[in-house]
N, C-alpha and C positions, 0 to 999 in steps of 0.2 A: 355650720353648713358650708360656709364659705371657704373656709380650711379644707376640708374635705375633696370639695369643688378644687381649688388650686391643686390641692394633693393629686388629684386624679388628671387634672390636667399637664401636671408636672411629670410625669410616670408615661402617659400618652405621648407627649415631646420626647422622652427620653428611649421612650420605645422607638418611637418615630426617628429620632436620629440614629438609632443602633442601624434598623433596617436600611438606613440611607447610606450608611456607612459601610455598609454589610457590601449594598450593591456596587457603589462607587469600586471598594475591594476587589470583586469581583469582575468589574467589566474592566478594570487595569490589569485583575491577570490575565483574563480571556483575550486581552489585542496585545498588549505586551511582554508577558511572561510565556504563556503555556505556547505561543504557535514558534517559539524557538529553542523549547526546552524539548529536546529530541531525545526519548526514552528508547534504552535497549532493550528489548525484551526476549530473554532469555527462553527458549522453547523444546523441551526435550523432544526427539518423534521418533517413534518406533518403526524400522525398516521392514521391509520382506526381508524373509530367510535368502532370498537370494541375493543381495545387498548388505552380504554380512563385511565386507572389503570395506564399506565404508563408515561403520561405528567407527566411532570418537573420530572423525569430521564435524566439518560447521558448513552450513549452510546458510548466506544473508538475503532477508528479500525484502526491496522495499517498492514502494509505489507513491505515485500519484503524485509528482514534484510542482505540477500545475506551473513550470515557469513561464512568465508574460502576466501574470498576475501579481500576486502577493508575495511571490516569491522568487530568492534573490538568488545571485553564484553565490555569493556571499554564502548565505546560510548552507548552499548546497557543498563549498568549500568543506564547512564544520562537519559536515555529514562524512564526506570524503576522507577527514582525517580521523572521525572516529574510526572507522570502517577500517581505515587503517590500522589502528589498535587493534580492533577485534579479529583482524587477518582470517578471516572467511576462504575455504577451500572454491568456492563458488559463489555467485552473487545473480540473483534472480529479482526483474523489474517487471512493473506490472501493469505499467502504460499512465495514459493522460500525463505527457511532458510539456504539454501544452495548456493553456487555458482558452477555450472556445467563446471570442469575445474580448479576448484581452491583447496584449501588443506581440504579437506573431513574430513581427521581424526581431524583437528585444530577446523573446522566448527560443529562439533559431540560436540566436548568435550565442544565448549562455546555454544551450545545448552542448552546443558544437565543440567550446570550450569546456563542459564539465564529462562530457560521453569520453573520449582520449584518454583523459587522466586516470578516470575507473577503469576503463579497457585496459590500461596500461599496465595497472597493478593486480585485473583480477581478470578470472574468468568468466564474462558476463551474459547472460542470456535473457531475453526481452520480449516483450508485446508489446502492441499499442491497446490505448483507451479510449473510450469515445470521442475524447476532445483531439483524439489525433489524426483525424479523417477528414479534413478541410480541403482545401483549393491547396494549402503547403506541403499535401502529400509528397510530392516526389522530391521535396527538397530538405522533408524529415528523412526521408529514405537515404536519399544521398547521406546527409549528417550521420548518422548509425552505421551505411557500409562505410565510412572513413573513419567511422571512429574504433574499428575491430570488434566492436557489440556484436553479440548473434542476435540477430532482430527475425523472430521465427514468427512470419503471416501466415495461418496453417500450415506449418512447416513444422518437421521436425528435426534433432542430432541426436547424434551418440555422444555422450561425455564418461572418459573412464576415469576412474578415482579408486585409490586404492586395489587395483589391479581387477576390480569389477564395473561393467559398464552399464550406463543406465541412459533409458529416453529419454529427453526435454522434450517437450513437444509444445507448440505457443501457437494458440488459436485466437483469429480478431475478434474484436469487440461485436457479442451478443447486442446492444444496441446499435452502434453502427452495420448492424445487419452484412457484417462483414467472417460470422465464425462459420467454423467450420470444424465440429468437434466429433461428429461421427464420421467424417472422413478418414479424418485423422486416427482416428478409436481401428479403424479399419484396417489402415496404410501401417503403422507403425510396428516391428517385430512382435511376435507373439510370445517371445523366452526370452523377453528383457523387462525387466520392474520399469515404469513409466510415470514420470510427472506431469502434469497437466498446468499450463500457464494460462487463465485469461483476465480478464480484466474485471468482467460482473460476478460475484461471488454466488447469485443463485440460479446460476445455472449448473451450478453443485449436482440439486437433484438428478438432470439428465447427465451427468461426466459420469456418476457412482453406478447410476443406471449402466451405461455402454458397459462396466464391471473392466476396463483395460487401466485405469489411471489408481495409485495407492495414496497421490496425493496431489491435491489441486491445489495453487496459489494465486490471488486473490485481490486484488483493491477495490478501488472505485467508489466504497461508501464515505472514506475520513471517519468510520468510527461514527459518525453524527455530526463531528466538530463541539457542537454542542450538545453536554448529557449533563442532565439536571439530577439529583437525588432523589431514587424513590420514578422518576418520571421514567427519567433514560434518554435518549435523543429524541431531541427535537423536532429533526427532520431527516431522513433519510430518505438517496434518490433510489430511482426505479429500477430493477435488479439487485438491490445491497438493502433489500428491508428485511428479508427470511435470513440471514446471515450475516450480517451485521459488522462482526469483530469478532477475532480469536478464531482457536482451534475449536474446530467441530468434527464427529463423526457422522459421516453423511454415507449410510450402509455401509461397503468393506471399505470406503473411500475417506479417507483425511481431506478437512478443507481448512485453511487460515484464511481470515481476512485481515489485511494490514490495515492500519490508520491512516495510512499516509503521509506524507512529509509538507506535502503544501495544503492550500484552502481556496475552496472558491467561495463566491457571492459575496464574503463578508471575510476579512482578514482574522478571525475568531474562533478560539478552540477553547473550552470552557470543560474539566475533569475527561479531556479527550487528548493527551500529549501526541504528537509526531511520533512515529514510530520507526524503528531498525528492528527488525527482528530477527534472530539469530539461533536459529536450527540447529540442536545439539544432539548428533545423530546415535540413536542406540540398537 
């Protein structure tokens, strides 16, 4: 009996230490491996017929850099120089450059430094995000008209590519009770294909709804940050629960949500990599 007894306690310990060791494993990639291993994600999307000018283009969109947080120039560097590999015909941003609570003046200044250099090398078009509507608004503002970024506040442009020209159109943040997307659905020409920029991803339903935009793009969830197996994320914020991550058809309307590049609350990304993602147009 006593054998037996040790045997089972032996087995128990040993189970016991896998699981321990499981987690340990695990909460070393979630703070130190996954929030700086920035995944390209390759994404084919099908045009309107009248946007046939711009098959085989790329288009890069990323979001959500949350600098004055967790994250660095540093890492925003590595991004910049991937990006550069990938050389993107256009480069589409999706707000929260800021982290709401975190050090403003730190997150200004590697703004202002990282906005130039992308400008410099690409053609870049913008929103903000909820965390971008503070008391430092007009000195984000400033930062973005010097840095040559198209930072579109219900605003729209023309951008022509491959001898055909298409809308950008970038509406504020749905939480910050700053969009304005049926305006925009309204104002923008009627005989030109139209992309839709905001920040909260479900607000998808009414873009698809107005039936003016073929494709919306997206941040503001991180994916979850953390997605467990079998579970999925964790927590997700408000507006980024009904569409989450990825390509979705949302009526005749395409919607991505990006992952994002930075992290709030917690410096942690667990089966949830940083994302680039890169629009491979057909």
């Amino acid at each position: 009996m006593s054998e037996k007894i040790s045997r089972r306690k032996a087995l128990q310990w040993l189970a016991g230490g896998l699981v321990s060791t499981l987690c340990v494993a695990s909460g070393l990639d979630a703070t130190l491996l996954e929030p700086y291993q920035v995944e390209i994600v390759p994404q084919p999307l099908a045009l309107p017929q009248e946007c046939c000018g711009w098959r085989g283009k790329r288009l890069a969109h990323i979001s959500d850099l949350h600098f004055g947080g967790y994250y660095t120039l540093e890492q925003a560097q590595v991004v910049l120089n991937r990006m550069r590999d990938l050389n993107p015909d256009v480069v589409m941003m999706t707000g929260d450059y800021l982290t709401r609570g975190g050090n403003i003046a730190q997150a200004l200044s590697d703004l202002h430094e990282f906005l130039p250099e992308l400008a410099k090398t690409f053609p870049v078009y913008a929103v903000r995000g909820n965390h971008d509507y503070g008391p430092e608004r007009q000195r984000l503002l400033d930062i973005f008209r010097q840095s040559g970024v198209h930072l579109l506040d219900n605003q729209w442009e023309t951008f022509s590519l491959g001898g055909e020209e298409l809308i950008i159109a970038g509406s504020g943040s749905l939480l910050a009770h700053w969009s304005g997307v049926r305006e925009l659905a309204e104002a923008i020409p009627a005989d030109k294909p139209a992309i839709l920029l905001i920040h909260e991803p479900d607000g998808a339903d009414y873009s698809a709804y107005l039936g003016r935009f073929f494709l919306q793009l997206s941040g503001h969830s991180h994916g979850g940050q953390v997605r467990l197996p079998l579970l999925g994320a964790l927590f997700l914020p408000e507006l980024g629960r009904r569409y989450p991550l990825g390509l979705y058809r949302v009526g005749e309307m395409w919607l991505y949500t990006n992952r994002g590049l930075g992290t709030t609350t917690l410096p942690v990304r667990f089966r949830c990599l940083p994302e680039i993602t890169l629009f491979e147009l057909t």
